[in-house]
N, C-alpha and C positions, 0 to 999 in steps of 0.2 A: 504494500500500500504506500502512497507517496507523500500521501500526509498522514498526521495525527488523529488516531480516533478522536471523536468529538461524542461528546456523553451531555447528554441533559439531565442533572439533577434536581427532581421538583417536589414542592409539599399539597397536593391536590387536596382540595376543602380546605376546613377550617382548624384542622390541627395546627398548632402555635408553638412547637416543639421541633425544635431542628437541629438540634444538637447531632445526632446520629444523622442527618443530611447532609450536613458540612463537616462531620468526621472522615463519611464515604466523600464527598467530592477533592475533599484536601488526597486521600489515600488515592485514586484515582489518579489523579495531577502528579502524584509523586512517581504513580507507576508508565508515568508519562502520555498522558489522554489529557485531551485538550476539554475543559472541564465548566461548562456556564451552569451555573445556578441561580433558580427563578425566585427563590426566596420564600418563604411562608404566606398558606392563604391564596392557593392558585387555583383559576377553575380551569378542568379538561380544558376547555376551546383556547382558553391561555397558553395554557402546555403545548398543545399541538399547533399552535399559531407560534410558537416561539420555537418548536423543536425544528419545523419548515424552515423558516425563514434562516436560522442558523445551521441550516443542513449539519444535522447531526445523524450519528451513527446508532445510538440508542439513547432512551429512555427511562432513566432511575427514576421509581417512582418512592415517594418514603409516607409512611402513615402509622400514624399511634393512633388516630381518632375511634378506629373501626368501622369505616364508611367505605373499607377498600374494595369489599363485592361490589359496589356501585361505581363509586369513582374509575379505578381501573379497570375493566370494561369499557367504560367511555371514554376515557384516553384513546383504547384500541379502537373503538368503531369509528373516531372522529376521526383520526390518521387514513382508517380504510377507506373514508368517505372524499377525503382530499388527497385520493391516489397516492397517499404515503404508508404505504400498509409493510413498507419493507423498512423500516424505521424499526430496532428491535426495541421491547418495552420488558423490562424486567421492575418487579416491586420489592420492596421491604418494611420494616419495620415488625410492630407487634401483630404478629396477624397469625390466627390461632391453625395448627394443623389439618383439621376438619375442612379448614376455606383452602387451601394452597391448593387441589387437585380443583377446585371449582374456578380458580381464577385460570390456571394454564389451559380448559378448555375454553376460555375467553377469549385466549390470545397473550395470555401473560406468559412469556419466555420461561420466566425462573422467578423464583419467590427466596429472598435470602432473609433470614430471623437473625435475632439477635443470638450472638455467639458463631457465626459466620467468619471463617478466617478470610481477609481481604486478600487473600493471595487466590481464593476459590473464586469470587468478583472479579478480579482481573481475567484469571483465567475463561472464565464464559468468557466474557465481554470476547477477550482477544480470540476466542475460538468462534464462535457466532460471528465475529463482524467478518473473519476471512472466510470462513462457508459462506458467509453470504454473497462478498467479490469477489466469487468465482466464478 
């Protein structure tokens, strides 16, 4: 690849907590991914308006709230509907065992919880985005 993956890190709804959103986007950037973060309090159509426009490679999404069976879905379908549906979308945060097999037939890539080693984050990321530019 001849540039830098480029990662959108985002807090979709109203969670107010973003400590582990800029934990993951600092560790990112260190792992050398070029790294915009939307900042707390973002709706889907934000995200997928800002993940376009910065032609990005994927999509971190982070939630404590527990609105993630809702929100991340609609990240995915808003991407598919603006012919961006190869944009990879992966989530995290608090988000209980039972939801993780219901979000990946949504379209969620990968669901990473807390106690995740960021070397396993890299590794998707960098595995996913070159399956994908092939």
């Amino acid at each position: 690849m001849d540039r830098k993956i480029r990662v959108l890190v985002a807090k979709p709804g109203l969670d107010g907590h973003d400590r582990g959103a800029k934990f993951i986007a600092r560790a990112l950037r260190n792992a050398g991914m070029e790294v915009i973060y939307t900042g707390i309090r973002q709706s889907p159509e934000s995200i997928v308006e800002t993940a376009i426009q910065e032609d990005v490679d994927v999509i971190g999404l982070s939630l404590l709230s527990g609105a993630h069976n809702i929100l991340f879905p609609k990240v995915v379908t808003l991407l598919k509907e603006k012919n961006a549906g190869d944009i990879i979308v992966m989530g995290g945060g608090v988000i209980p065992v039972e939801d993780i097999s219901y979000l990946k037939e949504k379209g969620i890539q990968a669901v990473f919880t807390p106690g995740t080693k960021i070397g396993e984050i890299v590794d998707f990321i960098n595995e996913k985005v070159e399956k994908r530019n092939k």
